[in-house]
Backbone as numpy.savetxt, mean C-alpha at the origin, in Angstrom:
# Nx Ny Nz CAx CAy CAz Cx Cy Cz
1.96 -8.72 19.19 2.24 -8.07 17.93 3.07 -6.82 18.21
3.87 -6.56 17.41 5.35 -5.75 17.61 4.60 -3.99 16.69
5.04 -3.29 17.45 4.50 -1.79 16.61 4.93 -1.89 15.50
4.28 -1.10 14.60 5.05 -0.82 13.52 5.99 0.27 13.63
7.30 0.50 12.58 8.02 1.88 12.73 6.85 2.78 11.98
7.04 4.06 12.20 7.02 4.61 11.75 8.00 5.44 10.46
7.32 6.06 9.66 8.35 6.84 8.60 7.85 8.14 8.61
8.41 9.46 8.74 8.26 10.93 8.18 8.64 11.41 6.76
7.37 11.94 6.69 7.41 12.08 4.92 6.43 13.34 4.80
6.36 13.45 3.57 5.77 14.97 2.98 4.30 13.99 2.18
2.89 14.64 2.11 1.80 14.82 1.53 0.75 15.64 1.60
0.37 15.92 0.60 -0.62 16.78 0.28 -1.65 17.34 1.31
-1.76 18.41 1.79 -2.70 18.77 2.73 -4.07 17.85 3.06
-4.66 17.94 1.92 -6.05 17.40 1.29 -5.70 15.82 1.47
-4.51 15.53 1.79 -4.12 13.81 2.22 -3.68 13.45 3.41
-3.40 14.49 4.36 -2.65 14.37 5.61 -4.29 14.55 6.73
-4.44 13.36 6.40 -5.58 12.87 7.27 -5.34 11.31 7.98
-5.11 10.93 9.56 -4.99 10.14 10.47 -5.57 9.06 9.86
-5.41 7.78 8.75 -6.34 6.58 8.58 -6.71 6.81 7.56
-5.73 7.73 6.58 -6.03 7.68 4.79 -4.71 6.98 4.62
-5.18 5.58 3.95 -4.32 5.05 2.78 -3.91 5.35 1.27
-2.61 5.32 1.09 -2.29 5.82 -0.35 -1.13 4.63 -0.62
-1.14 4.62 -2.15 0.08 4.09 -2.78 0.72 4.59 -3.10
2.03 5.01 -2.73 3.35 5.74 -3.25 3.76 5.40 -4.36
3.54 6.23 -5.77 3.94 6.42 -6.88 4.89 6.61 -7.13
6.10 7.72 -6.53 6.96 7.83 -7.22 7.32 9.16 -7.57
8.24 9.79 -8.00 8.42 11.15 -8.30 7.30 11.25 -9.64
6.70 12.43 -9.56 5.43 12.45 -10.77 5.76 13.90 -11.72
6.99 14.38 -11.60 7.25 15.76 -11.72 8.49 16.37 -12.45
8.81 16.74 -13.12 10.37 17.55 -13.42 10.56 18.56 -12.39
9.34 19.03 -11.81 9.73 19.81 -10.67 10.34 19.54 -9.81
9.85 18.00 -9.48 10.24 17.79 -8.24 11.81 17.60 -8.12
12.71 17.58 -9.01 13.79 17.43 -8.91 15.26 18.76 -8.75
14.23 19.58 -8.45 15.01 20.73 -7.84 14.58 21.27 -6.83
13.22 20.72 -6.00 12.95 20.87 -4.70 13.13 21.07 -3.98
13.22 21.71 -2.57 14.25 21.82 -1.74 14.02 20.54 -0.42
12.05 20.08 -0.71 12.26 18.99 0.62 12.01 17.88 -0.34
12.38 17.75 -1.82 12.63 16.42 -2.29 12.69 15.27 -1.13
13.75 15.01 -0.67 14.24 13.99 -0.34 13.23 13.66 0.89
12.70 14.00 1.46 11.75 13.67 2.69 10.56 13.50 1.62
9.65 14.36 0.81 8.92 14.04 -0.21 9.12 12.55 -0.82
10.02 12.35 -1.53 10.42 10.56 -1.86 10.83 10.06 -1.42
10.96 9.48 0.33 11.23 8.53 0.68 10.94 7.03 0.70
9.69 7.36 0.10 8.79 5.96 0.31 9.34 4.99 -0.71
8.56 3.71 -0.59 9.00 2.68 -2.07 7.92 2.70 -2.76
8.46 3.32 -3.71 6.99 3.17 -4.83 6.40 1.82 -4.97
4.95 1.86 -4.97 4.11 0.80 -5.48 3.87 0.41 -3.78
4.09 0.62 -2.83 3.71 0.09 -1.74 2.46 0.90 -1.13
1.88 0.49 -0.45 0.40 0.85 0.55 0.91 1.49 1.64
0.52 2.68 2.05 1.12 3.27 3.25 -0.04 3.82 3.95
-0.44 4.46 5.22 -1.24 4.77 6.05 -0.51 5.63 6.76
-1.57 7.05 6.69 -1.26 8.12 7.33 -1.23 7.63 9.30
-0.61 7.53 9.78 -0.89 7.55 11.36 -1.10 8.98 11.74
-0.60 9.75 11.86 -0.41 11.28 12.54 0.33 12.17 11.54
-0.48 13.80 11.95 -0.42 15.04 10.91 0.87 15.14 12.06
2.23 15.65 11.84 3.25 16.20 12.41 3.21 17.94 12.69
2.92 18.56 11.93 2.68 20.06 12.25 1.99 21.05 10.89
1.80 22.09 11.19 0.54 22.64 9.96 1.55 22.96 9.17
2.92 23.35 9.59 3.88 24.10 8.64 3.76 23.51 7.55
3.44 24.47 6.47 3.38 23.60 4.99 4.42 24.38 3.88
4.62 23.67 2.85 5.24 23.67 1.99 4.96 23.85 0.40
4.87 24.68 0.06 4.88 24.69 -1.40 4.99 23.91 -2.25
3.97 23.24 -3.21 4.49 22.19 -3.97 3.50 22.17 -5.28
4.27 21.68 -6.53 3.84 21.94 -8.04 2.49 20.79 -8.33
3.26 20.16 -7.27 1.83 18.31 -7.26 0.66 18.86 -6.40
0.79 19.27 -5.78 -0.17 19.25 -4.24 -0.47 20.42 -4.25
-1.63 21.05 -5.14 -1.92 22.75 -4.91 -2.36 23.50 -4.23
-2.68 22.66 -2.44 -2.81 23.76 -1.57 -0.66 22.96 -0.78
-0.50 22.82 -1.29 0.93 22.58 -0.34 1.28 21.40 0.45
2.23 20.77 0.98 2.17 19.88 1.54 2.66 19.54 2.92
2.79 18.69 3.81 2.78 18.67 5.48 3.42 17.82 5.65
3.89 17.40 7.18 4.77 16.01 7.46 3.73 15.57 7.84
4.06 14.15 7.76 3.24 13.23 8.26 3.92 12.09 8.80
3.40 11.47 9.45 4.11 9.63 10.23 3.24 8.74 9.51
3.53 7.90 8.73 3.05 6.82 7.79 3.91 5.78 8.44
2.83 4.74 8.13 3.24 2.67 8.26 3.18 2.42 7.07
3.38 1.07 6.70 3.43 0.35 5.63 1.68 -0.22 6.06
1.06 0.31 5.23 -0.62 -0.65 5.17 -0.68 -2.21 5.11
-1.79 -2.81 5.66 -2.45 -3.91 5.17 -2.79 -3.92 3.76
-3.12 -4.62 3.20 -3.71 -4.97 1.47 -4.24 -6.04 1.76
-5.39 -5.85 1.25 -6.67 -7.18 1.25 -6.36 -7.74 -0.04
-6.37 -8.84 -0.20 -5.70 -9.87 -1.39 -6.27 -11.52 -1.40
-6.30 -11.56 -2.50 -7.19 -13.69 -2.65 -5.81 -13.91 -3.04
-5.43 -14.93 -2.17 -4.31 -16.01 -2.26 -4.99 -17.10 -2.01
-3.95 -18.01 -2.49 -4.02 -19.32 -2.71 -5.03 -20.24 -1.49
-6.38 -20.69 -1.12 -6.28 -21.51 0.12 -5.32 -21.93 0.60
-4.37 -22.75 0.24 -3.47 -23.46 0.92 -2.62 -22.22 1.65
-2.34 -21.41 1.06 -1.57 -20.37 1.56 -2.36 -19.39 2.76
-3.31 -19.57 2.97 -3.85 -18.33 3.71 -4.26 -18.71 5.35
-3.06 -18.73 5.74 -2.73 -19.74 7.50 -2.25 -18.12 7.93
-3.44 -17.69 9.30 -3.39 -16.61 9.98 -1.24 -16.59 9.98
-0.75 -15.63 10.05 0.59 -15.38 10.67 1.72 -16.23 10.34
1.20 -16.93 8.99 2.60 -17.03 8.39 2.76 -15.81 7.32
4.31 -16.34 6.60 4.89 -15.60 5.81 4.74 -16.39 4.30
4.25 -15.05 3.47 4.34 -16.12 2.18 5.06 -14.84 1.40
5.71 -15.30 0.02 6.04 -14.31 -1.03 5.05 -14.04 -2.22
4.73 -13.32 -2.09 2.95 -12.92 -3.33 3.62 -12.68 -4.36
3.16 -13.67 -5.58 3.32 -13.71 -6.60 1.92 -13.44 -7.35
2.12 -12.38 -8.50 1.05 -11.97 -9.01 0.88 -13.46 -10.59
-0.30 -13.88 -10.43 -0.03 -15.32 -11.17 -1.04 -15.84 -12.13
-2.09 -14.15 -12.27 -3.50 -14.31 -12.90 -3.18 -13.50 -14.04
-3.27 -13.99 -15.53 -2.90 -12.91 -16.31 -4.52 -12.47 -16.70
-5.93 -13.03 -16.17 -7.35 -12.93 -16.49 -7.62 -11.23 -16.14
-7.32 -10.30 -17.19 -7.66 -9.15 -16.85 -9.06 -8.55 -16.75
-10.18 -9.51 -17.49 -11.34 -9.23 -17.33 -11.71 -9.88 -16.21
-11.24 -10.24 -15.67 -12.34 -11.39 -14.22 -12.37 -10.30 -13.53
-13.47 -10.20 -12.77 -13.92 -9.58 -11.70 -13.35 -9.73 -10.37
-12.53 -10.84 -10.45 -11.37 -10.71 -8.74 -10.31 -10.65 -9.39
-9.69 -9.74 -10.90 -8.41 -9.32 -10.64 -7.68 -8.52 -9.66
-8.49 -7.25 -9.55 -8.05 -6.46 -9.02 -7.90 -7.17 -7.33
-8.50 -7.78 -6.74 -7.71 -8.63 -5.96 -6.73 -9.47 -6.07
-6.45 -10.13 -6.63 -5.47 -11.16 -7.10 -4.23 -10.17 -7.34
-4.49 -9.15 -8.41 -3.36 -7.98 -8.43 -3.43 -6.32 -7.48
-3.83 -6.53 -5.89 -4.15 -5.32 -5.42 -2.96 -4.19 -5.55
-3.26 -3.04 -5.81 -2.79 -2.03 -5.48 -1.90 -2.11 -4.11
-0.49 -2.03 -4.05 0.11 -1.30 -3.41 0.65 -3.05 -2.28
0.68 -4.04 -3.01 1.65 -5.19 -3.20 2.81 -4.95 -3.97
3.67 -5.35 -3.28 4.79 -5.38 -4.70 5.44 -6.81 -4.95
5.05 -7.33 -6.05 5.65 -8.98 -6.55 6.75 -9.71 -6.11
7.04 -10.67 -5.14 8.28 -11.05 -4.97 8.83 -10.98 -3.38
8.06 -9.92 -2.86 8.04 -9.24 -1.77 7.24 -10.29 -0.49
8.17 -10.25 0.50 7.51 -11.71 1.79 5.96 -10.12 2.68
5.67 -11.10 2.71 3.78 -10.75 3.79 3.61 -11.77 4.19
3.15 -10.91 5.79 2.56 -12.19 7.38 0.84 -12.14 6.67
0.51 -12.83 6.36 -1.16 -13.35 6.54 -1.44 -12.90 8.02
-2.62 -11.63 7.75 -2.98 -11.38 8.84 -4.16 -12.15 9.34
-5.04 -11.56 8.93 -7.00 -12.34 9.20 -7.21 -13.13 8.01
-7.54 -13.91 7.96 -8.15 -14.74 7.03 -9.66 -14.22 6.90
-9.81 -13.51 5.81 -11.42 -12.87 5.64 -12.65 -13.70 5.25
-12.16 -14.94 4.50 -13.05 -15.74 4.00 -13.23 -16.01 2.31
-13.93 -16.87 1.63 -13.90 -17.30 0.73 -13.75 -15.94 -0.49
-13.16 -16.32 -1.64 -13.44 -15.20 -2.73 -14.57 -14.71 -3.18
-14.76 -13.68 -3.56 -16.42 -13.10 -3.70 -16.61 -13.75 -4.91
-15.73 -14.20 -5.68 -16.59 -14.90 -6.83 -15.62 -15.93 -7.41
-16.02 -16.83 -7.83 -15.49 -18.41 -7.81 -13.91 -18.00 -8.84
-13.20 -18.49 -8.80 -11.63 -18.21 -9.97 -12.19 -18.87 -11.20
-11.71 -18.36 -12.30 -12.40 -18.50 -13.23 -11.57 -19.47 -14.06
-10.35 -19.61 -13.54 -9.19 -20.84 -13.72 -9.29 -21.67 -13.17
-10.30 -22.01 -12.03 -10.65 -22.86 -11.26 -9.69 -23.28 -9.64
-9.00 -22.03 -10.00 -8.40 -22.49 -8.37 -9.09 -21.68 -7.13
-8.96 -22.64 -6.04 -8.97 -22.21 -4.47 -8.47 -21.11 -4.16
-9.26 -19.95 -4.04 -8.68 -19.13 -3.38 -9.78 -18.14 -1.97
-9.11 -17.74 -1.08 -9.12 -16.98 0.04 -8.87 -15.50 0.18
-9.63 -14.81 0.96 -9.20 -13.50 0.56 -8.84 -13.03 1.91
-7.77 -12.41 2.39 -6.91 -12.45 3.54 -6.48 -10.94 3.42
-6.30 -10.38 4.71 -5.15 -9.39 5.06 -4.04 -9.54 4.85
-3.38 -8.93 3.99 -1.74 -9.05 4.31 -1.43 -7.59 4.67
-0.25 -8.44 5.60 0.52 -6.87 5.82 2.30 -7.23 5.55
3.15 -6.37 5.92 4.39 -5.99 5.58 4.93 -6.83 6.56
6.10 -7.60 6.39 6.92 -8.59 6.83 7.63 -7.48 7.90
């Protein structure tokens, strides 16, 4: 298995902790658009899962979002635990996740639609975790698996 890159980016003190996952939102601010470390601040792709690897240095930064200030950090692209299809959930291939449940009350949406997937987008099936915690209520086969970033 090949490292991941790394990326340098700006977050919140209170978030620049080694093995905290977040989903990158997006600019959240009118402030932020006269910033001066904007552009290291939004680098990410919104809607994706990222993982802090390493705090880069204490020097912090002033910021209107983040009210004790914010830090560099080295972030990956995260895993996302997700129920796909049985047929689909073969350790270390590649599939394209299509979000395909419109059942907003079922209790394995929020798997079926996890946080910090983005639709359309190719993922290696990492571990195959095992059956869904609760049967599809459409009646299909599904598996609940690691994915990570192609």
């Amino acid at each position: 298995m090949t490292k991941q890159k790394t990326k340098v980016t700006l977050v919140g003190v209170v978030l620049a902790k080694p093995g905290l996952d977040f989903v990158y939102e997006g600019s959240v601010c009118p402030e932020c658009e006269n910033c001066k470390v904007r552009k290291v601040c939004h680098n990410l792709q919104p809607g994706k899962k990222y993982r802090v690897v390493t705090v880069r240095s204490n020097t912090r930064h002033d910021c209107p979002v983040h009210h004790e200030a914010v830090v560099a950090v080295d972030v990956v692209e995260a895993p996302v635990v997700a129920l796909i299809s049985a047929d689909m959930a073969i350790a270390n291939s590649r599939i394209s996740y299509e979000f395909s449940c419109p059942k907003t009350g079922c209790r394995s949406y929020r798997l079926c639609r996890p946080d910090g997937i983005i639709e359309g987008e190719k993922y290696v099936v990492g571990e195959v975790l095992g059956n869904a915690p609760e049967p599809c209520e459409r009646g299909r086969s599904l598996k609940l698996v690691e994915l990570r970033p192609v």
